[in-house]
C-alpha positions in Angstrom: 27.7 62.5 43.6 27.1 64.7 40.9 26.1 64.2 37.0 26.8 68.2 36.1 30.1 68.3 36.7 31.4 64.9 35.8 29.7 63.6 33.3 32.5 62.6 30.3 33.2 64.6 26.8 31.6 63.2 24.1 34.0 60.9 22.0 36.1 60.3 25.1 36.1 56.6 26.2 34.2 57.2 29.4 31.4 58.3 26.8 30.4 55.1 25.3 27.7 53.5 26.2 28.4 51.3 29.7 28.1 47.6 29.6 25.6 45.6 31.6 27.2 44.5 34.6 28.0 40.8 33.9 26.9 37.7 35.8 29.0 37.3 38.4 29.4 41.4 39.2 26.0 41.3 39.5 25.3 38.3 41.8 28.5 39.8 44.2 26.6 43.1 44.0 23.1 41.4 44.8 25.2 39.5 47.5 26.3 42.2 49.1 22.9 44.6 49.2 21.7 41.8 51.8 23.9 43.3 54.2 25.5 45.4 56.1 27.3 47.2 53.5 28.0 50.7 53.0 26.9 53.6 50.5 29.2 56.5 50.1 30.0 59.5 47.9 32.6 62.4 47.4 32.0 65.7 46.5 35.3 67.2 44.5 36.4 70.4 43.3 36.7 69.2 39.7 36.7 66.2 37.5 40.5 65.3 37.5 42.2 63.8 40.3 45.6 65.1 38.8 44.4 69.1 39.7 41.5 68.6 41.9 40.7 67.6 45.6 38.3 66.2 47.6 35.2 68.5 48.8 33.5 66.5 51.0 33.1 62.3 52.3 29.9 61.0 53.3 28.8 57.4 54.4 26.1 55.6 55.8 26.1 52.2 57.0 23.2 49.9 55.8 22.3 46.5 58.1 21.0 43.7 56.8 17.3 44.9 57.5 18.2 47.5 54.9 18.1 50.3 57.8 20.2 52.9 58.2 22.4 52.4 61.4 25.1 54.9 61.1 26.5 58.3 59.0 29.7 59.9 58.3 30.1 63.1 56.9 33.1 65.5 56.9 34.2 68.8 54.6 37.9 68.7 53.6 40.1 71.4 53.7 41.5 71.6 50.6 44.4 73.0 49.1 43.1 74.9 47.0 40.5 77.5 47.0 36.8 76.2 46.4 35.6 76.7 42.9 32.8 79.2 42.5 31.0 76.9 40.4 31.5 73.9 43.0 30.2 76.4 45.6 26.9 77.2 43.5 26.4 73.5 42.9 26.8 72.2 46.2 26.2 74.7 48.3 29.8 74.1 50.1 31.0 77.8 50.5 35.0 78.7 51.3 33.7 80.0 54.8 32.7 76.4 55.6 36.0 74.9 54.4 37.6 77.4 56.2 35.3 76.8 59.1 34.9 73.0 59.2 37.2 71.3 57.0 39.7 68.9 58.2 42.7 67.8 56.4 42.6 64.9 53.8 44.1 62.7 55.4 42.2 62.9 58.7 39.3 63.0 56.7 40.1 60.2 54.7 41.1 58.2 57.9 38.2 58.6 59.4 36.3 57.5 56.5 38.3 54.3 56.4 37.6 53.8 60.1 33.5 54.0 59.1 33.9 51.5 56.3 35.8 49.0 58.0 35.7 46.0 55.7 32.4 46.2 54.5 31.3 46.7 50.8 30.5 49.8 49.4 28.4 51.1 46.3 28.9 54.7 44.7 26.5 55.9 42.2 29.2 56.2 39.4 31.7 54.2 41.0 34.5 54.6 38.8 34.3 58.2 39.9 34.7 57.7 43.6 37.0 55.1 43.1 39.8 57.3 40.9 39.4 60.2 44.0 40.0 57.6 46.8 42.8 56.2 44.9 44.4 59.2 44.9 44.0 59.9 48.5 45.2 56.6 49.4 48.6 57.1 47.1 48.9 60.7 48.9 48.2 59.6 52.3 49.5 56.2 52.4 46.5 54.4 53.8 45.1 51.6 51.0 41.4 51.5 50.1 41.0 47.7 49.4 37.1 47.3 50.2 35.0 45.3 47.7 33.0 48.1 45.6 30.2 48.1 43.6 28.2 50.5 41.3 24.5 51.7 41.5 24.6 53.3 38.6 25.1 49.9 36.6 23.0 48.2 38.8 19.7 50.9 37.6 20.3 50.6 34.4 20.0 46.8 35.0 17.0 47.2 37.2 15.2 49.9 34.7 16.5 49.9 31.0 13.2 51.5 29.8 14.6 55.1 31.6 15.9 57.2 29.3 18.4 58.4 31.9 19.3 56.5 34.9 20.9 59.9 36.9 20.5 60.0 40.9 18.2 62.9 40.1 15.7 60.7 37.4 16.0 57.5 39.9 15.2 59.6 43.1 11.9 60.4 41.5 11.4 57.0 39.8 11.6 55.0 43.2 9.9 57.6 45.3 13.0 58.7 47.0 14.2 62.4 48.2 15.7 64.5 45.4 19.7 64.7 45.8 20.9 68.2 46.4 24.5 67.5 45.1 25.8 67.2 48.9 27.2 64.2 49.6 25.2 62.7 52.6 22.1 63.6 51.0 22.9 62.1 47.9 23.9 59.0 49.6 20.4 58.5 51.4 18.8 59.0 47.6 21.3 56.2 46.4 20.5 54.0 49.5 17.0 54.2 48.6 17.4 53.4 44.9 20.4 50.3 45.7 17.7 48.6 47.8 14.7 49.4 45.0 17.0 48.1 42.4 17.9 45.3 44.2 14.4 43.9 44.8 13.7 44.5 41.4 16.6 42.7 40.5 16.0 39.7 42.7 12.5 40.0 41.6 13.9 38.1 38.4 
């Protein structure tokens, strides 16, 4: 996932300060790091899922031991051309679209086939959540797994961070740095889901 391109206007409602998850979000969330569950994130050509596509799925499936037992990853073929400016912040060129991608909705298939049932945590959930809500109305296959957010669950673990980005946390919890691809970032939010959750659970 990535902060640079979709972090909110200021003044827009997505720009207020977030609320601590409550109680019972938090215990489901707590629930579900003890496994398995999944971590995922997109990568998208832009911020709104009116004009813009999905880049790029990734997934990895966590067991209860908090290892990681299996990975999806798969570029889209979009529509569209790539944005410049995705290409320099992701590093996903045209050429590898043109070279690698698959449709959407095989893509997006596939992805549903990895996550079966299981829960799954995005770092900025709400994000993820409005792209693969889209895919599901254009494709016709429902996403109706249980998600949860790692973002809300840092800034519960660490409120003393001035910034609770996958960038800041990575280094905070001794993780790898992200690199704004989505498998990558995905092992960096693993790390910092099961950090956060011992923290949390830590009392």
């Amino acid at each position: 996932m990535t902060f640079f391109y979709r972090r909110p206007r200021a003044g827009s409602p997505a720009a207020a300060p977030a609320r601590k998850p409550g109680a019972e979000t938090l215990t489901a969330a707590l629930h579900a790091l003890r496994g398995p569950f999944i971590v995922a994130d997109l990568e998208t050509t832009g911020l709104s899922t009116a004009t813009c596509e999905i880049l790029e799925f990734a997934a990895v499936r966590v067991g209860a031991e908090g290892t990681l037992e299996r990975e999806y990853t798969q570029v889209v073929r979009t529509r569209g051309p790539v944005p410049p400016f995705i290409s320099r912040l992701t590093g996903i060129t045209q050429a590898e679209v043109d070279r690698h991608g698959v449709p959407v909705r095989q893509a997006f298939s596939s992805f549903l086939d990895f996550v079966e049932d299981l829960p799954v945590f995005f770092h900025n959930a709400s994000f993820d959540r409005r792209f693969l809500g889209a895919a599901a109305e254009q494709t016709g296959m429902p996403f109706s797994n249980p998600t949860h957010c790692t973002l809300a669950l840092a800034r519960r673990a660490w409120p003393e961070l001035p910034s609770h980005k996958l960038e800041i946390l990575a280094r905070h919890v001794g993780a790898s740095d992200p690199t704004h691809r989505a498998l990558a970032d995905v092992r960096t939010t693993v790390a910092v889901a099961l950090a956060a959750s011992s923290r949390l659970a830590a009392g």
